[in-house]
N, C-alpha and C positions, 0 to 999 in steps of 0.2 A: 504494500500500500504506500509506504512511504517513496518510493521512485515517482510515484503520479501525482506529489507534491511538491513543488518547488517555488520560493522568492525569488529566486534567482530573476524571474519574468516578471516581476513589480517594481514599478516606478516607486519612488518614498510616496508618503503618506502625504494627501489632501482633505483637509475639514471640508466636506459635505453639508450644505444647511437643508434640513429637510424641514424645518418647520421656523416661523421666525413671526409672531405678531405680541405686541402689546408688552413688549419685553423681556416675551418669553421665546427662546429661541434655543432647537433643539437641534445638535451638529451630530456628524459622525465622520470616523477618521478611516478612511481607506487607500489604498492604493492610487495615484490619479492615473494611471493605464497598467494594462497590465495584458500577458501574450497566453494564453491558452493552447493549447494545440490538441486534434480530434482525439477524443477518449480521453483525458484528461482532465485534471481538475486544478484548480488556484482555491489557497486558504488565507483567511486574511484576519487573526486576532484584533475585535474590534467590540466597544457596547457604545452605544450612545452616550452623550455629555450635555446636559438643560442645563443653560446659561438663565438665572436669574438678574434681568435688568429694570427690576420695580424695584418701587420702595417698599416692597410688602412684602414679608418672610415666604416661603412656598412650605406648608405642613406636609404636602403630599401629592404624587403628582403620577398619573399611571395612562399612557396610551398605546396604541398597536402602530410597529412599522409593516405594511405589505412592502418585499424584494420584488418587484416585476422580473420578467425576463428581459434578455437584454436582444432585441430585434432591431436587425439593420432597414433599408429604407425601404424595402419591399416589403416589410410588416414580418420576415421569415426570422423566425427565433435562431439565436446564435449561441449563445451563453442562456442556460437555466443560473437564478442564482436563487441561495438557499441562508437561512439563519442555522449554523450547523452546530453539531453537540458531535465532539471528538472522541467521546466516550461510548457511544452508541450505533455511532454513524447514524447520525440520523439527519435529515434539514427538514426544515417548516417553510413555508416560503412568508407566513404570517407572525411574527412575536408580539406579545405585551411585554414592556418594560416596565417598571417602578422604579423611583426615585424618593429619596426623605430628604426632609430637614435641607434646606437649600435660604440660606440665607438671602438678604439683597446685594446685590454686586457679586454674586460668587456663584461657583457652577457645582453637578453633582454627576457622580458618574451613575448610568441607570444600569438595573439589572434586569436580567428578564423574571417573566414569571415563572418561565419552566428553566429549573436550573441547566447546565452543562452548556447552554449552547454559546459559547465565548466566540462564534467565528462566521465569518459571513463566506459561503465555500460558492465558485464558480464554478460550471462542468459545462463540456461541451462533445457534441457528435457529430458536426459536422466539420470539414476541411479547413473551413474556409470562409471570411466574414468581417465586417469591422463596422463598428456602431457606440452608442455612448450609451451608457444604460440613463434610466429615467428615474427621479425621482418624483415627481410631479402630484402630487394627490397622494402618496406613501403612507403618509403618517394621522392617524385620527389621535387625536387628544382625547381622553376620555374622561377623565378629570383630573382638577387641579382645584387644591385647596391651601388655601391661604392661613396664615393665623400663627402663634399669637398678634393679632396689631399690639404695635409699640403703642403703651398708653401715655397718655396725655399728662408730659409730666413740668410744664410750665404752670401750672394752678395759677393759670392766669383767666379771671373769672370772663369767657365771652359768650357768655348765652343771653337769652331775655335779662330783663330786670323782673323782681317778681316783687311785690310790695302786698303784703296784707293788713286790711283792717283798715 
């Protein structure tokens, strides 16, 4: 097994934005190309990183990435790609992540929800092919909670006036 893996065919590693609104922006660090060749596969140790840019602590934070395949301009699939677990052989083409305690300004590295799978695996069966895989619509957020807010620690009185009597 181990001959039908190699880095040798990877470019270093490119942060990926697969998700990015409201301050919340969720990256992944792969390969930026990388050469396959027929019957063989590419492995690439990677989890996601949520980049907290609110003001507002993140308690908790869990959504699904879909891996499309990777199809050149005739729409013909060239690379399968897979969320894989080395210990199993196994790939998902769907994962959930989770993620905690994510301060403001700071990032957290997400884990899946089904343990082992540390690796996003390439495979391919045909010859011959070159295309850019897609990220586009990948990742559903499924939620994200906030909390504790920083409480209000100027006691400086700005509400109503309240007068009785």
């Amino acid at each position: 097994m181990s001959d039908a893996i190699s880095n040798k065919d990877q470019t270093p590693a490119k942060t990926f934005t697969l998700f990015n609104q409201n301050g919340i922006k969720i990256t992944l660090d792969l390969p930026g190309a990388l050469q396959i060749n027929q019957n063989r596969q590419e492995l690439y140790t990677s989890a996601p990183v949520l980049h907290n840019s609110t003001i507002f602590p993140i308690k908790s934070a869990k959504f699904t990435i879909n891996l499309d395949d990777v199809r050149d301009a005739s729409s013909n699939v060239i690379a399968n790609v897979r969320w894989w677990n080395p210990s199993i052989f196994n790939g998902e083409q769907t994962m959930e992540f989770n993620v905690e305690a994510i301060q403001p300004n700071e990032t957290g590295k997400c884990t899946p929800a089904s343990s082992g799978y540390s690796q996003v695996r390439w495979a391919t069966s045909v010859s011959s092919g070159r295309a850019q895989e897609t990220f586009t619509n990948t990742l559903n957020l499924v939620s994200l909670i906030y909390g504790p807010l920083p409480s209000n620690t100027t006691n400086k009185a700005d509400g109503p006036i309240i007068q009785v009597g």
